[in-house]
N, CA, C and O atoms as CSV, one atom per row, in Angstrom:
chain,resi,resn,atom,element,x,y,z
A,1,UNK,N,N,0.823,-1.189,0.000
A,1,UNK,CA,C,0.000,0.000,0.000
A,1,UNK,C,C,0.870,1.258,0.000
A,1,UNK,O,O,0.441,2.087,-0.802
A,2,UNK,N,N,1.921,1.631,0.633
A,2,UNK,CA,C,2.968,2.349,0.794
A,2,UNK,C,C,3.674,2.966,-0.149
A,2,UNK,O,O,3.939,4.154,-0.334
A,3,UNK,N,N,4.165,1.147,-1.204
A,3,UNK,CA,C,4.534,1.611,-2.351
A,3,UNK,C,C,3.301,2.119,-3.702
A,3,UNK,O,O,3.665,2.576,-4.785
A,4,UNK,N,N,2.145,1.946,-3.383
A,4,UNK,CA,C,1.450,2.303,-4.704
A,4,UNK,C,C,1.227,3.858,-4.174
A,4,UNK,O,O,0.883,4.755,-4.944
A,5,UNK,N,N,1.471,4.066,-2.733
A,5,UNK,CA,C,1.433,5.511,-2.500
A,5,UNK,C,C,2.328,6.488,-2.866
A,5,UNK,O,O,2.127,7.650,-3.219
A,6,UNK,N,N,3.451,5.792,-2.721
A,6,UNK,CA,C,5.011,6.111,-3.295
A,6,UNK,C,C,4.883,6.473,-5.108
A,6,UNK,O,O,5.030,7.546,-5.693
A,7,UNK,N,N,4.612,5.341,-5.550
A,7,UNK,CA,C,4.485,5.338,-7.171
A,7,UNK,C,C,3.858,6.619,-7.092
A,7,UNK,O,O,4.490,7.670,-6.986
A,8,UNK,N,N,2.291,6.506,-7.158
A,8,UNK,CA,C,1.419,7.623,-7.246
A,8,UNK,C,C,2.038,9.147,-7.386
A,8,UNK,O,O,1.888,9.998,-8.262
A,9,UNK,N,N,2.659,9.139,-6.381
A,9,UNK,CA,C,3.199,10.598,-6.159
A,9,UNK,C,C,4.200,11.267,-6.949
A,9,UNK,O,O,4.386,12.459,-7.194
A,10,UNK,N,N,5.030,9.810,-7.418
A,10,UNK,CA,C,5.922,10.237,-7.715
A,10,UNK,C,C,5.874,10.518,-9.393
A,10,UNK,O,O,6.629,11.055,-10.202
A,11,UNK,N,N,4.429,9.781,-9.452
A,11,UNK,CA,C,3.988,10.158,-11.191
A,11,UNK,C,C,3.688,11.254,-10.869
A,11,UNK,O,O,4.280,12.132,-11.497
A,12,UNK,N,N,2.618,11.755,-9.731
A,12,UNK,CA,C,2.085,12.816,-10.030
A,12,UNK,C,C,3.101,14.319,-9.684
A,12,UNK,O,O,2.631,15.455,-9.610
A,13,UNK,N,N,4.560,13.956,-9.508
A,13,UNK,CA,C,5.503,14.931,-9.611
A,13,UNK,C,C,6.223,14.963,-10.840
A,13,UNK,O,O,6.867,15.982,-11.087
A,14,UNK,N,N,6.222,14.172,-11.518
A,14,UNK,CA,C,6.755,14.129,-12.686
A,14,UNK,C,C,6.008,15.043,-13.482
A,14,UNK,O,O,6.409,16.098,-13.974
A,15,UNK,N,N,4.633,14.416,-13.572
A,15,UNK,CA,C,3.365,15.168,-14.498
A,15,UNK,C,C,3.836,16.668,-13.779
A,15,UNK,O,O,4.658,17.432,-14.284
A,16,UNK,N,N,3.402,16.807,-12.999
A,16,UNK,CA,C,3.776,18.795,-12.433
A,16,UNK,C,C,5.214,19.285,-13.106
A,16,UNK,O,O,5.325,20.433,-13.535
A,17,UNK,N,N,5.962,18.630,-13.147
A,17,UNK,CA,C,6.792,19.001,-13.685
A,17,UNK,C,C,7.175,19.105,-15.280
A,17,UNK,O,O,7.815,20.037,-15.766
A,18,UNK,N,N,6.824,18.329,-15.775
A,18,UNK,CA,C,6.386,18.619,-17.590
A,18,UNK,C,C,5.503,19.431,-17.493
A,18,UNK,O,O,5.870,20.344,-18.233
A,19,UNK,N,N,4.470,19.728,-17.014
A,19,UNK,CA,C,3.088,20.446,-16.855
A,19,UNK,C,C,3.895,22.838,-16.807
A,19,UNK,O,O,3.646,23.987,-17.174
A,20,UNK,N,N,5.045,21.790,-15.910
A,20,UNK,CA,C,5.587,23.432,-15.621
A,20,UNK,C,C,6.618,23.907,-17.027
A,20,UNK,O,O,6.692,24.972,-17.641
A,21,UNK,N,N,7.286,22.691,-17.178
A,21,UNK,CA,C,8.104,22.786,-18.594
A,21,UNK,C,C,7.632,22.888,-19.999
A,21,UNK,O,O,8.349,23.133,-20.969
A,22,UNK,N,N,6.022,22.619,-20.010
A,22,UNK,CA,C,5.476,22.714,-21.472
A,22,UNK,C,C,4.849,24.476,-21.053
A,22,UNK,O,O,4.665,25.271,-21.975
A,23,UNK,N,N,4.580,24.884,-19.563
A,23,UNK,CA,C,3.918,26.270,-19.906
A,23,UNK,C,C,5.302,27.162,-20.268
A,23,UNK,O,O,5.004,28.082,-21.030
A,24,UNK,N,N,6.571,27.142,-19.966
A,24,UNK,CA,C,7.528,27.797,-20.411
A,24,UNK,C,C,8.564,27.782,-21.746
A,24,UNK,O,O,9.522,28.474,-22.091
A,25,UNK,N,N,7.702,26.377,-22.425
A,25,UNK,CA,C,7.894,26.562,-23.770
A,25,UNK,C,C,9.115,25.350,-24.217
A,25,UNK,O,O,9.503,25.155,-25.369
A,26,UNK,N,N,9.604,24.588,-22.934
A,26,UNK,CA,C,10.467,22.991,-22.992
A,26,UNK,C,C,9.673,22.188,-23.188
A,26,UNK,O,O,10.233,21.092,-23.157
A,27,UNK,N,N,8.357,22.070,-23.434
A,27,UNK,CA,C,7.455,20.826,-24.076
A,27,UNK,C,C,8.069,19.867,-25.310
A,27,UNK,O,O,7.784,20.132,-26.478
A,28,UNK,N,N,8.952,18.706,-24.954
A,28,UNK,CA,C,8.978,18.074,-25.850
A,28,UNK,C,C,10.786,18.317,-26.425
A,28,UNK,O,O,11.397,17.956,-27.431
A,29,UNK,N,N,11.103,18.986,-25.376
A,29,UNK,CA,C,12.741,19.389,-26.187
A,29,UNK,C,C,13.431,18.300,-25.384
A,29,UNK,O,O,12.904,17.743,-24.422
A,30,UNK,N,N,14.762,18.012,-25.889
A,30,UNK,CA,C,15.699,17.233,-24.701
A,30,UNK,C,C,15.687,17.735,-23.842
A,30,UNK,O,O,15.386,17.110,-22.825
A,31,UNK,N,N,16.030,19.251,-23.751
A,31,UNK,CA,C,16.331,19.483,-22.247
A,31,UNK,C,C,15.193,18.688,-21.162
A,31,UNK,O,O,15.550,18.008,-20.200
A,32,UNK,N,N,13.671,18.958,-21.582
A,32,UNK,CA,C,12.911,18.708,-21.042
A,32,UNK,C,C,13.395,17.726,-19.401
A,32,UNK,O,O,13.506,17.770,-18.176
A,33,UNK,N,N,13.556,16.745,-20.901
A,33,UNK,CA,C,14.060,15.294,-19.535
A,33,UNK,C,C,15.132,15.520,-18.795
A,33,UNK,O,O,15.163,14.807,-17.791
A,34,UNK,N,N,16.411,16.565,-18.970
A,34,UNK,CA,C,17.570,16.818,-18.231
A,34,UNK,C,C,16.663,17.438,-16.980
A,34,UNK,O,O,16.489,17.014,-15.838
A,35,UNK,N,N,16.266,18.365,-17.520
A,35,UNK,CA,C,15.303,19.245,-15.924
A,35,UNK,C,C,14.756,18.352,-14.999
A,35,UNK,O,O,15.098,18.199,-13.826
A,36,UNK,N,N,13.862,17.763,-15.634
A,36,UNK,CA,C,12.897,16.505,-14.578
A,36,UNK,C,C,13.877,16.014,-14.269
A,36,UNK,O,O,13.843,15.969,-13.039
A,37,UNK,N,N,14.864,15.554,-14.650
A,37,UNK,CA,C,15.735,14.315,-14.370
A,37,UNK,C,C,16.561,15.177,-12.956
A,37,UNK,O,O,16.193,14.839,-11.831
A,38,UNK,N,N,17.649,16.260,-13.087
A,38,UNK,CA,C,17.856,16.861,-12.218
A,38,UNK,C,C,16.891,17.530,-11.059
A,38,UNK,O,O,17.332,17.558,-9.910
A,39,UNK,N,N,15.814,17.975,-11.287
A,39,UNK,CA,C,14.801,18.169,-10.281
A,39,UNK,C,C,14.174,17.182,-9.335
A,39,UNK,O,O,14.000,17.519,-8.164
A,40,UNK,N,N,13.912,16.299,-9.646
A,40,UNK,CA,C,13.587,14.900,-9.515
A,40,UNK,C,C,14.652,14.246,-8.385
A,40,UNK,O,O,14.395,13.809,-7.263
A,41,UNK,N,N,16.073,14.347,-9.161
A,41,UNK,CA,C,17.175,13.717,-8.103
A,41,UNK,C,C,17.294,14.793,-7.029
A,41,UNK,O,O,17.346,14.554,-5.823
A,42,UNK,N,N,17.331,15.961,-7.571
A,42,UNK,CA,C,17.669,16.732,-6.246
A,42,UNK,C,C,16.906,16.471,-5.050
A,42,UNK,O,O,17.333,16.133,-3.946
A,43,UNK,N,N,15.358,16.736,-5.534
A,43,UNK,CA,C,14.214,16.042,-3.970
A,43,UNK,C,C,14.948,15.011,-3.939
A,43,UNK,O,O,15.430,15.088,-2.809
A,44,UNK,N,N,15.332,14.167,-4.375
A,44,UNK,CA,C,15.420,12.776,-3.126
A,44,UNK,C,C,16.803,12.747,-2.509
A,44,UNK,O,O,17.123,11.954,-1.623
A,45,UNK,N,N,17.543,13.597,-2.998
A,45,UNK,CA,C,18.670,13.717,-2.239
A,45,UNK,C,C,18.185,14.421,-1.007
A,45,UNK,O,O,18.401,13.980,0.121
A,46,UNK,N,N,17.402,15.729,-1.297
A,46,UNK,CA,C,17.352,16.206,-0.060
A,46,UNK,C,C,16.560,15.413,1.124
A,46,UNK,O,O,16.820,15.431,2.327
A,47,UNK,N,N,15.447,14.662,0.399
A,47,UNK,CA,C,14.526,13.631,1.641
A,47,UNK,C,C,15.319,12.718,2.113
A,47,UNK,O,O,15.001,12.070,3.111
A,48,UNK,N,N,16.551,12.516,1.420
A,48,UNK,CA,C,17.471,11.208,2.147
A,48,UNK,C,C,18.193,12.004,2.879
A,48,UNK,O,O,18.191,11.576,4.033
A,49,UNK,N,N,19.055,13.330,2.731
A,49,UNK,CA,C,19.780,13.795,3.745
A,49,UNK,C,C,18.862,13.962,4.868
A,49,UNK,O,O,19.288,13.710,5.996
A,50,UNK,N,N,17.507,14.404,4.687
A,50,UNK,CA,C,16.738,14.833,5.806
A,50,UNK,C,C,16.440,13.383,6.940
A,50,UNK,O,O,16.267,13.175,8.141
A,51,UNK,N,N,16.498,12.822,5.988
A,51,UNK,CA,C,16.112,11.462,6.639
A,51,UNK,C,C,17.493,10.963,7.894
A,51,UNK,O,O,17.354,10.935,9.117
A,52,UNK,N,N,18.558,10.672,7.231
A,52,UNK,CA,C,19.231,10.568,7.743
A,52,UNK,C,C,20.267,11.016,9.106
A,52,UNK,O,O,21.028,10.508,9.930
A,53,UNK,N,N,19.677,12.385,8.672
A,53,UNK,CA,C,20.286,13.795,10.276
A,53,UNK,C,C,19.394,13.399,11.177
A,53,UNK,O,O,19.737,13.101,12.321
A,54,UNK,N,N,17.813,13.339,10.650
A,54,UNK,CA,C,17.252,13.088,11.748
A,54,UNK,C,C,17.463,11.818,12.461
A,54,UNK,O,O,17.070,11.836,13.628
A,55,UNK,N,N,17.838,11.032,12.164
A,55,UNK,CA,C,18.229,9.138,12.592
A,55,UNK,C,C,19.545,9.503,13.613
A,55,UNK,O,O,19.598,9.022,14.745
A,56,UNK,N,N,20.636,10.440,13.062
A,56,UNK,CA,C,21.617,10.497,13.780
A,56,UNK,C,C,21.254,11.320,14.849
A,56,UNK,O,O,21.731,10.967,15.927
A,57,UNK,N,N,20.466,12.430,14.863
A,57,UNK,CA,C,20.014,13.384,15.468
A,57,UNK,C,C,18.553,13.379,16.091
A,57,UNK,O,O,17.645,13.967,15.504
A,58,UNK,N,N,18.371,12.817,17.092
A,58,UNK,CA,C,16.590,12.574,17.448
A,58,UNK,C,C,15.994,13.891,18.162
A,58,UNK,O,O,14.771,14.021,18.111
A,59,UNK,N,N,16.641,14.735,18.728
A,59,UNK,CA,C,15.969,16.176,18.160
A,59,UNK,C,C,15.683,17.124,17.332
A,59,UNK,O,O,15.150,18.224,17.484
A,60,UNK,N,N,16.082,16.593,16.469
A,60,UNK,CA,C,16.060,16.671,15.014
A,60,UNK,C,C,14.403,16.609,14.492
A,60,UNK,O,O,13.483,17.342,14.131
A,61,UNK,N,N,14.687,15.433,14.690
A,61,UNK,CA,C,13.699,14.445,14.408
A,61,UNK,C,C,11.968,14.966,15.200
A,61,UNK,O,O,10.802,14.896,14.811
A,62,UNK,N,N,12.422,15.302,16.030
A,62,UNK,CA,C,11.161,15.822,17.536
A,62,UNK,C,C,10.949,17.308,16.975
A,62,UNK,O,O,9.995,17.752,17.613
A,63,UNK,N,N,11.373,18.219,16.130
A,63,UNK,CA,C,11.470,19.687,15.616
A,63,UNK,C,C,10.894,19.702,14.970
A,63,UNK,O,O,10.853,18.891,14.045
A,64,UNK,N,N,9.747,21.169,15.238
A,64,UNK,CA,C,8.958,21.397,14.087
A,64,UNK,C,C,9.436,21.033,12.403
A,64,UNK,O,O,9.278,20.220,11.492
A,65,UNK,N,N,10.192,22.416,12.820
A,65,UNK,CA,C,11.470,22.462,11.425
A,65,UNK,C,C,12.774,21.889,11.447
A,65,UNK,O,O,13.619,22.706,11.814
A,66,UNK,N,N,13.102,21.064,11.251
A,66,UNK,CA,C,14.573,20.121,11.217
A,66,UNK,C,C,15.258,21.538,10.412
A,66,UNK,O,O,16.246,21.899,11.053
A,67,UNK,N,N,15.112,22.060,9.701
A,67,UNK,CA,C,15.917,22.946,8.979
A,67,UNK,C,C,16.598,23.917,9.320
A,67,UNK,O,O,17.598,24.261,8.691
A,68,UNK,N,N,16.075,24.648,10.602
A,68,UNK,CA,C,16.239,26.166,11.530
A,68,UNK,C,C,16.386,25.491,12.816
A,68,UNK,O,O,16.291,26.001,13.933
A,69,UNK,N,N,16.588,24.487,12.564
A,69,UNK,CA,C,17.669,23.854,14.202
A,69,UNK,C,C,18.380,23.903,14.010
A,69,UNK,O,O,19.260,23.583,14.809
């Protein structure tokens, strides 16, 4: 269940993101896929660093904002 929640989302970030690249006129160019592709990796780098400070760090973890701690 987790993962079809996972999938889901992660189509429906993709779609937002062509959605943002066809209103600025990258509909359909190579770059297109470089953008998604770099946008795409960057979130999960950052949800894995986030993930991880907080594991080492459990007030971290207990903080509104992990970010402005």
């Amino acid at each position: 269940m987790v993962t079809q929640d996972f999938t889901a989302q992660t189509k429906e970030l993709i779609d937002n993101l062509k959605g943002v690249c066809t209103s600025y006129g990258l509909g359909n160019d190579g770059n297109e896929f470089k953008i998604i592709t770099q946008v795409f990796l960057y979130k999960f780098m950052n949800d894995k660093f986030g993930y991880e400070v907080k594991q080492l760090e459990p007030k971290l973890a207990a903080a509104e904002s992990w970010e402005k701690k």
